[in-house]
C-alpha positions as a printed NumPy array, in Angstrom:
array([[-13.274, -18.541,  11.27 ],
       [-12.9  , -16.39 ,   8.11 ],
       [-10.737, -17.932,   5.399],
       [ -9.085, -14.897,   5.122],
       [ -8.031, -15.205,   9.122],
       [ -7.202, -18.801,   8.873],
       [ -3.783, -20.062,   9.26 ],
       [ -4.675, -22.477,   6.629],
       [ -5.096, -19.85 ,   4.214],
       [ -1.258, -20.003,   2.606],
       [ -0.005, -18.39 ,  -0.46 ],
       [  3.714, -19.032,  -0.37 ],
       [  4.916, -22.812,  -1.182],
       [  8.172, -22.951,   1.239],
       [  8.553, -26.336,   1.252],
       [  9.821, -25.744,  -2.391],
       [ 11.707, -22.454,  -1.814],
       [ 12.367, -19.737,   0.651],
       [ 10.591, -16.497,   0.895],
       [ 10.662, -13.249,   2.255],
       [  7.654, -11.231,   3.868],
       [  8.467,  -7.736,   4.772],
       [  5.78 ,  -6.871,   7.197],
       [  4.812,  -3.776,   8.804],
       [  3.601,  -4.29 ,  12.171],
       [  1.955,  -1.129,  12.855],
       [  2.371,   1.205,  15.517],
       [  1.944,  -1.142,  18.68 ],
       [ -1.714,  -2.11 ,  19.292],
       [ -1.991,  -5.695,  17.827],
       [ -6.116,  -4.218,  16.739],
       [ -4.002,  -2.449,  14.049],
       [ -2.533,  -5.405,  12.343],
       [ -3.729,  -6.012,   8.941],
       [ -5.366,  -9.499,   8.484],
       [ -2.438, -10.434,   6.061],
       [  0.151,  -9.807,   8.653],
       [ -1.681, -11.674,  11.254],
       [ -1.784, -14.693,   8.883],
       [  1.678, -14.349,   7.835],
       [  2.947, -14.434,  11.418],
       [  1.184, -17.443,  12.236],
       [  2.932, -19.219,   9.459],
       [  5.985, -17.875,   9.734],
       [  9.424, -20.232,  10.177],
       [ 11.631, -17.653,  11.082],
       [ 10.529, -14.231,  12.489],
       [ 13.08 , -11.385,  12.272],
       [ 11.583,  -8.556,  14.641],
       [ 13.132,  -5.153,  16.188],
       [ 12.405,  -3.218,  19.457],
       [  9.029,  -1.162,  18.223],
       [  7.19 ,  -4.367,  17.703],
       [  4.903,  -4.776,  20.702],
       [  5.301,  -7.902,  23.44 ],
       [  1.403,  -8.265,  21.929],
       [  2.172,  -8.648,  18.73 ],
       [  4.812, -11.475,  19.304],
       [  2.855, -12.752,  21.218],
       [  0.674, -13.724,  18.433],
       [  3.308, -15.211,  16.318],
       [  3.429, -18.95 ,  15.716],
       [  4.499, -20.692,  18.701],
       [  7.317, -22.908,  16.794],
       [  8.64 , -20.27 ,  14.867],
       [ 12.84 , -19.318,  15.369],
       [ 12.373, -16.251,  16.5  ],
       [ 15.748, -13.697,  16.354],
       [ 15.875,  -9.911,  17.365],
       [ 17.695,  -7.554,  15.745],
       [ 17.342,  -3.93 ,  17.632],
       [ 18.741,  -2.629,  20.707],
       [ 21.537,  -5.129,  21.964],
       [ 22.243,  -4.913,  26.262],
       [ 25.147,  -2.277,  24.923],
       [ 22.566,   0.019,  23.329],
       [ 23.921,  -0.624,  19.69 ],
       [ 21.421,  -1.806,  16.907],
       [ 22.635,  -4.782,  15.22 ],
       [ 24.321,  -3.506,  11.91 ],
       [ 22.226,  -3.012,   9.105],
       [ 24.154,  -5.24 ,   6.59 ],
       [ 23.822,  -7.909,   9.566],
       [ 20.428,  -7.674,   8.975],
       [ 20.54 ,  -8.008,   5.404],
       [ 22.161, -11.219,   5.462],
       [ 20.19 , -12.903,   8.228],
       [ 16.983, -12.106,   6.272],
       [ 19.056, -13.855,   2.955],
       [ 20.677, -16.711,   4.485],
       [ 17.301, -17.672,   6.743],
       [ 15.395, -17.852,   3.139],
       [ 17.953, -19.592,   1.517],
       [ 17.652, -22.37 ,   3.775],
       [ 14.319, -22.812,   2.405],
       [ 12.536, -20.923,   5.284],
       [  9.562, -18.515,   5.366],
       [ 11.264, -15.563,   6.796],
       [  8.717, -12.721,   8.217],
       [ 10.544,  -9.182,   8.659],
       [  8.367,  -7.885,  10.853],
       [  9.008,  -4.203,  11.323],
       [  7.067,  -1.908,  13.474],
       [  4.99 ,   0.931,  11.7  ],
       [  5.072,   0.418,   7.639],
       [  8.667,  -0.867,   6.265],
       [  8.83 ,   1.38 ,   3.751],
       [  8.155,   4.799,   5.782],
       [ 11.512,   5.045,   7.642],
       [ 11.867,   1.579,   8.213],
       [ 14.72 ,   1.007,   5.848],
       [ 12.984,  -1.971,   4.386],
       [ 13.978,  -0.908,   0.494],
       [ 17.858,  -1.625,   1.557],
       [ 16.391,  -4.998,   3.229],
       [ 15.008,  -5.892,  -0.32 ],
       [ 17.925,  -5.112,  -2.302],
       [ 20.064,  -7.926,  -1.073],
       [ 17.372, -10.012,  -1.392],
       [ 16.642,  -9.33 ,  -5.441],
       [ 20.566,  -9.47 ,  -5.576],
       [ 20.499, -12.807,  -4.589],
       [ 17.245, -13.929,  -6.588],
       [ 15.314, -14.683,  -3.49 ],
       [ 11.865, -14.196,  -3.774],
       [  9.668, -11.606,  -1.255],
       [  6.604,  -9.866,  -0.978],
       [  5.967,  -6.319,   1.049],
       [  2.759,  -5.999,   3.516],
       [  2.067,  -2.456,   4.428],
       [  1.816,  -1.558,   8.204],
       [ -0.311,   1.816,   8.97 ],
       [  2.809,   3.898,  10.073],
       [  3.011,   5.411,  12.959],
       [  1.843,   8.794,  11.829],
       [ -1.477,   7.639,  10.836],
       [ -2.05 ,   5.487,  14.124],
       [ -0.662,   7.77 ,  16.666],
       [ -2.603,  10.872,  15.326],
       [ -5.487,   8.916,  15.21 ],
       [ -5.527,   7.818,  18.701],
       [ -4.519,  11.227,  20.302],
       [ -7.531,  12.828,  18.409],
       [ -5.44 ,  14.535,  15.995],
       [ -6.218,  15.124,  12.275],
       [ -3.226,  15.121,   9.7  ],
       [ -5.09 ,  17.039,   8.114],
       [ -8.375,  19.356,   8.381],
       [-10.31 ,  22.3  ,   6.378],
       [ -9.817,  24.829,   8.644],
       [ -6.086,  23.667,   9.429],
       [ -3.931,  22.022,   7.161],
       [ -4.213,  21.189,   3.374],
       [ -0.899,  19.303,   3.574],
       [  1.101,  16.689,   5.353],
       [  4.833,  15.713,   5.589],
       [  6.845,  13.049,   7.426],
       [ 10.171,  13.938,   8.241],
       [ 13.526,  11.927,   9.884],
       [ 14.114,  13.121,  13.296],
       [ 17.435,  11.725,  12.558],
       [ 18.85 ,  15.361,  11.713],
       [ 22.605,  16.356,  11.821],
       [ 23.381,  18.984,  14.758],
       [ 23.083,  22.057,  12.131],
       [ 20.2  ,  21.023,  10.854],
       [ 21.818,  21.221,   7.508],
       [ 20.294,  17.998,   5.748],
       [ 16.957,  19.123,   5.901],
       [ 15.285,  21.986,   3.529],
       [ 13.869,  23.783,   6.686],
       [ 12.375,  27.029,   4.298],
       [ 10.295,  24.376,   2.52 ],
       [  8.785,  23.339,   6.146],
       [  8.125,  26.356,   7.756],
       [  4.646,  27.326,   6.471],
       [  1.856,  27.382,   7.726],
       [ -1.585,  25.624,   6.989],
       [  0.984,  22.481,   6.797],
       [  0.977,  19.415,   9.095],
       [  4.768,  18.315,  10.226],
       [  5.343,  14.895,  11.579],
       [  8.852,  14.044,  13.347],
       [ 10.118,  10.444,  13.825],
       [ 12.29 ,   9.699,  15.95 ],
       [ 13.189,  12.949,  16.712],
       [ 13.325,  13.818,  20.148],
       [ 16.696,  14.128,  20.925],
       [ 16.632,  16.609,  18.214],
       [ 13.51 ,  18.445,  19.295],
       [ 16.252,  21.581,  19.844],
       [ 17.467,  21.701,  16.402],
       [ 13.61 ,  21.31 ,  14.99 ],
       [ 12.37 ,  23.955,  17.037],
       [ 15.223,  26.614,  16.482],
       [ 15.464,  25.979,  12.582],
       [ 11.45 ,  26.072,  12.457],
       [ 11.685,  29.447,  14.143],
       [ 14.852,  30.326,  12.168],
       [ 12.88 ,  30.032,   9.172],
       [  9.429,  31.605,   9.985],
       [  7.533,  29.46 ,  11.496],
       [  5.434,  31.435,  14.648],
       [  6.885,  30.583,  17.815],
       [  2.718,  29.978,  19.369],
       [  2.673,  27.226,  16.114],
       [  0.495,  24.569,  18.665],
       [  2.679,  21.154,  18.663],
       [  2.262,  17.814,  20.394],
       [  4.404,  14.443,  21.528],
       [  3.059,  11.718,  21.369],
       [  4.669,   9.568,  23.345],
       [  3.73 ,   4.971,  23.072],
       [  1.311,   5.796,  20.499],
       [ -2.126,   3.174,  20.532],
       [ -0.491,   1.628,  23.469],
       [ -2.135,   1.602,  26.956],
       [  1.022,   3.669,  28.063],
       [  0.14 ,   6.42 ,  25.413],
       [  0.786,   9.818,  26.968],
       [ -0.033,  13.214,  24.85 ],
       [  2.037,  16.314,  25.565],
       [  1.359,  19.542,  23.993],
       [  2.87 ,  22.955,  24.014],
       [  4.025,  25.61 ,  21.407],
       [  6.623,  25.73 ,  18.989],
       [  8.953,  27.737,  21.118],
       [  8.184,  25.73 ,  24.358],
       [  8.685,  22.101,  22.389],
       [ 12.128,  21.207,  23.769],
       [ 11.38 ,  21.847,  27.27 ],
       [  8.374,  19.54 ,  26.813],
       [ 10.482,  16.889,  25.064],
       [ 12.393,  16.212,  28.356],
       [  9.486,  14.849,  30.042],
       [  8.849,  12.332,  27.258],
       [ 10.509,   8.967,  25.954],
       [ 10.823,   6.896,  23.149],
       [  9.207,   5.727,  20.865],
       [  7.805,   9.395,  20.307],
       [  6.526,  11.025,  17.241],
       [  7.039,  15.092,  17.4  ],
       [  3.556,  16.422,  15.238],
       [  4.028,  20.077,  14.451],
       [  0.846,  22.474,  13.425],
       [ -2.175,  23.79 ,  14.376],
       [ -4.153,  20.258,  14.128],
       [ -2.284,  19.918,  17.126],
       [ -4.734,  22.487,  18.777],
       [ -7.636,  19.732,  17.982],
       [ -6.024,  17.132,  20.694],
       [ -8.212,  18.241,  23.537],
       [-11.273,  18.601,  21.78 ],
       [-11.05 ,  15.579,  19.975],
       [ -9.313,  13.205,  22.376],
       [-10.968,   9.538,  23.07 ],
       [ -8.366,   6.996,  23.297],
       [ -7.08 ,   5.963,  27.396],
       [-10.604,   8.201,  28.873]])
């Protein structure tokens, strides 16, 4: 086995001291792991995971390893952010490895920089491993460019966590075209994006796409226009990534994942 695979491979003394590794899990197929994460899981002591990363992923993670979830609880609330925070601190300052393994990257809407800060508060040590976020991944399994010549020169990620009005979000700055829009978590908003996109001059034929389970075997692809996008939306579920643009148009052509 490589020595850069191999669980004896270890950079972190935590006999001596507790540690943090923030860890981006990617967006669901294990494949898409980079070889640091895989080796940090395996050595983990305490793995702090949330709902987007995979059954196939954990299943990977060492076998003697505490192992404590922190999304969706059986009354639909996320465990409290500041909950989190601590349980990341307290784990380490028991002397443990701690892994925060967070699906996609941590620091692309993963809230990962609030993880850290109680974590320099406190003096513990940590180290950040990028995950390819789900933007990247998704795209790339439905066949869909970011970005292409004859499409799109530019790319933006955007919350999907948008008030009702829409008002937190420079929508002018968005509507253009030859300019690749990327949605998380946003389908329950997929009204709000779609009215202030056409409020603000964006064609109503603009090609879109939902990607719904991205690099999963469940992956499902729904396209439609602009104007059409929240009727779509109801036939999809979460996790879902709303991509807005005329790359969009490419899904069809380019398509190989799930064939």
């Amino acid at each position: 086995m490589s020595p850069f695979l191999s669980s004896e491979h270890i950079d972190i003394d935590t006999k001596k001291q507790g540690f943090v590794s923030l860890v981006g899990a990617g967006p669901g197929d294990p494949d898409l792991l980079t070889v640091k994460a895989f080796r940090l899981i395996q050595q983990a002591d305490v793995v702090v995971y949330d709902r987007l990363v995979s059954d196939e992923i954990m299943a990977l993670v060492n076998a003697d390893a505490k192992r404590i979830y922190v999304g969706k609880q059986l009354d639909y609330h996320c465990v409290p952010q500041e909950q989190i925070n601590q349980i990341l601190a307290e784990q380490a300052e028991q002397g443990k490895h701690v892994v925060r393994l967070k699906g996609g990257d941590p620091f692309i809407f993963g809230r990962g920089g609030e993880e850290l800060e109680l974590l320099a508060e406190r003096n513990i040590n940590y180290e950040v491993v990028p995950g390819i976020t789900a933007a990247a991944g998704c795209t790339a399994y439905s066949g869909i460019p970011l970005t292409h010549r004859e499409h799109s020169q530019s790319v933006q990620f955007i919350t999907g966590h948008v008030k009702k009005d829409g008002e937190n979000i420079n929508w002018a700055s968005l509507a253009k075209a030859n300019h690749t829009l990327v949605f998380y978590m946003g389908l329950k908003q997929s009204s709000v994006i779609s009215q202030k996109l056409l409020e603000h001059g964006l064609d109503a034929s603009t090609a879109c796409a939902i990607i719904e389970k991205g690099t999963t075997p469940e992956q499902r692809v729904f396209t439609s226009s602009l104007a059409e996008l929240p009727a779509v939306a109801k036939d999809a579920v979460s996790p879902s990534l709303i991509v807005i643009g005329s790359v969009t148009s490419l899904h069809h052509k380019l398509s190989w994942f799930n064939q």
